[in-house]
C-alpha angles and dihedrals in degrees: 000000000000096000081045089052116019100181085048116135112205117212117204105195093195113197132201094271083217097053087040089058100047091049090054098050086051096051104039111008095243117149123271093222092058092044093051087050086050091048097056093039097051087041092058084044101047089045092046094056102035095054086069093063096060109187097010086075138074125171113205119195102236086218086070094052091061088039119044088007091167091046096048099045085052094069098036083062096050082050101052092042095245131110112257113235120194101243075074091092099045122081121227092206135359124294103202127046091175132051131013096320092051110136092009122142097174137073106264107209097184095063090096128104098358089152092079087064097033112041144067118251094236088056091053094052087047099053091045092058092048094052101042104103096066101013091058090069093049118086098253120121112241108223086215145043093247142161135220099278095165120200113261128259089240103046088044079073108042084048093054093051088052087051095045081053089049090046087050095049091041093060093044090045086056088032083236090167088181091053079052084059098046090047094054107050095049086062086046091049095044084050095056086047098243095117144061118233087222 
């Protein structure tokens, strides 16, 4: 994109991997596990990449926009080289059709560290572990004194057919005949073997 674009910025929202797999998991049904493995995986790569860019790229904590929205949107618009007006932080229609924020227009400043509340001890060690590599350099808090246990290559596989399964269920359930489609030809293009299961 950048050699598309030269003058390009490139914007990373960074959310609380915790917080990312459990909202999955409400809105569509996917695994936590796989999601947390996603999430580590995009994020390397994100950073990788973004750390080439220098100062094209800015990563924001998604946990700052809910908190300190004005603040945060400040410095995104220094950033990106335009003046910052306060509509910024309002919302014209909803963001989000799926999930705890669906129909909001408004920030909600509670979606933050519902895990705590949601999930079992055990899921969120063992996000945490999954996540470690990358997560242990982002400013979130582990809830506990954990080490890089990655998910394994084999159950990688087996997840991602649980969530192809979830996805399937998710675009009958809304009768989205075109998410059907779209379902359907990325098994038909992993069969062939022209596309990763990631």
């Amino acid at each position: 994109l950048k050699e598309i674009f030269p003058e390009a910025k490139f914007l990373h929202i960074i959310r609380d991997p915790r917080d990312c797999c459990l909202s999955a998991n409400k809105a569509w049904g996917t695994n936590i596990y796989r999601t947390a493995e996603l999430w580590r995986q995009r994020l390397e790569i994100g950073r990788s990449d973004g750390y080439q860019l220098g100062d094209d790229y800015m990563e924001v904590l998604y946990e700052n926009l809910l908190d300190e929205p004005e603040k945060t949107m400040i410095s995104v618009c220094t950033f990106l080289g335009c003046n910052f007006i306060t509509v910024m932080t309002e919302l014209s229609k909803p963001a989000d059709s799926l999930g705890d924020t669906k129909g909001q227009t408004r920030i909600v400043k509670q979606n933050k560290n519902k895990y705590l509340f949601e999930l079992s001890p055990y899921e969120i060690r063992r996000i945490e572990e999954i996540v470690y590599p990358i997560a242990k350099n982002i400013p979130y808090n582990f809830e506990y004194d954990v080490e890089s246990k990655p998910l394994g290559y084999l159950m990688f596989k087996i997840l991602t057919f649980y969530d192809g399964v979830a996805w399937l269920r998710f675009y009958i359930h809304k009768k989205d005949f075109s998410g059907i489609m779209h379902w359907y030809r990325t098994v038909m293009h992993i069969l062939a073997g022209r596309m990763s299961l990631v």
